[in-house]
C-alpha positions in Angstrom: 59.3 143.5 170.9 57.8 145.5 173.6 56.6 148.9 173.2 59.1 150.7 175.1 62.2 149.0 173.2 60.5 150.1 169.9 60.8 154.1 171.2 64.7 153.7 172.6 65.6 151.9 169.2 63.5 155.1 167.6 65.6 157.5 169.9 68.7 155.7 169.1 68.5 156.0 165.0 67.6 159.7 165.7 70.5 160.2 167.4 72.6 158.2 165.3 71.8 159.8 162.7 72.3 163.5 164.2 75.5 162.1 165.5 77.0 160.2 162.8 80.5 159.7 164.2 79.3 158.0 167.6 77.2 154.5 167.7 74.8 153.5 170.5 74.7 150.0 172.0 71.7 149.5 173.7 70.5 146.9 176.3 68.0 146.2 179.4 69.0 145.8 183.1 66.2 143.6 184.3 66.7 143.8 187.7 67.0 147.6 188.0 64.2 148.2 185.2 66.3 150.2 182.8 67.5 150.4 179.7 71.0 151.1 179.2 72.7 152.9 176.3 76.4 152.7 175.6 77.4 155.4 173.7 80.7 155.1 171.5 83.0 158.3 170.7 83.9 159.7 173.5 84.4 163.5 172.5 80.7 163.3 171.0 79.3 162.4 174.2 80.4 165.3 175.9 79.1 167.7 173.1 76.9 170.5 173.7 74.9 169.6 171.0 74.6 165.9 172.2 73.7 166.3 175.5 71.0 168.2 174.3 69.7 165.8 171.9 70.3 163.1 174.3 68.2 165.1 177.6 65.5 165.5 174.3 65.6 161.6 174.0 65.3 161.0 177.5 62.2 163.5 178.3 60.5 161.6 175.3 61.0 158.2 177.3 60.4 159.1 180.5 56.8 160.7 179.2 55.8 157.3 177.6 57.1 155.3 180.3 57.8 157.0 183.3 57.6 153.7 185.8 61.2 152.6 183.9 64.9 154.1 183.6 66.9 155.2 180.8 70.6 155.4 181.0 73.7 156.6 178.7 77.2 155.9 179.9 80.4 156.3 178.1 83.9 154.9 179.0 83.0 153.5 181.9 85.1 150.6 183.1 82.4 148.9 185.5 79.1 149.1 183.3 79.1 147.8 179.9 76.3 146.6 177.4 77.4 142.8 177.2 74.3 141.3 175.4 73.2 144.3 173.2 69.4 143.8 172.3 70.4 146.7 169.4 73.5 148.3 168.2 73.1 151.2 165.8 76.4 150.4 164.3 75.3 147.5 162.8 72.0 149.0 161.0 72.6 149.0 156.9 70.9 152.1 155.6 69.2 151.3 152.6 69.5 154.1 149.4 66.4 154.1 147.3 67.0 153.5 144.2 66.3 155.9 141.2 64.4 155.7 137.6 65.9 158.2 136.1 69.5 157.7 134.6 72.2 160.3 135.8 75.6 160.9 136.4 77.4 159.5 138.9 78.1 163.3 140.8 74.4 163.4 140.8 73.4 159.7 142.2 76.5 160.2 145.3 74.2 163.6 145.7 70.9 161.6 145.7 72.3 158.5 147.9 73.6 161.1 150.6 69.8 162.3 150.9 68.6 159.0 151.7 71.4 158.3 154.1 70.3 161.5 156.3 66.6 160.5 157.1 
């Protein structure tokens, strides 16, 4: 995998995690040089808080690689991610496990930590 797929799939586990109610798709256009990012949940996409995170994601891209595009599209009819090369969605966070015997209130507390790297 290229170096430039490695940072989007980086970008896109940040902001999946930031953003746990929406899910990123995430594919190249080879013709037009750019990677595309579907973004799933409407309502987050338009966020303040999102956009913000996303222009963050972007800036970061385009200073590693500034020869190639980066796009986010939600909803739209015409452009869709058919062949996604990585869907956030689909990534199975892994809870480490602990040597120490608790209660079951305290092992939901500890698994919720390693859920929000």
């Amino acid at each position: 995998m290229k170096k430039e797929n490695k940072l989007v799939i980086k970008l896109l586990d940040w902001l999946a995690a930031k953003h746990s109610h929406m899910s990123f798709l995430y594919g190249f256009d080879v013709w037009a040089n750019q990677h595309v990012i579907e973004v799933r949940s409407r309502e987050g996409f338009q966020s303040e808080e999102y956009m913000n995170d996303r222009l963050d994601a972007i800036v970061e891209f385009i200073s590693k690689f500034p020869y190639q595009g980066i796009l986010f599209l939600s909803n739209d009819p015409y452009l869709k991610v058919e062949d996604p090369i990585y869907n956030t969605a689909d990534k199975v966070r892994k809870v480490k496990p602990t040597r120490r015997s608790a209660s079951p209130a305290t092992f939901q507390q500890d698994s919720m930590k390693g859920l929000a790297k």
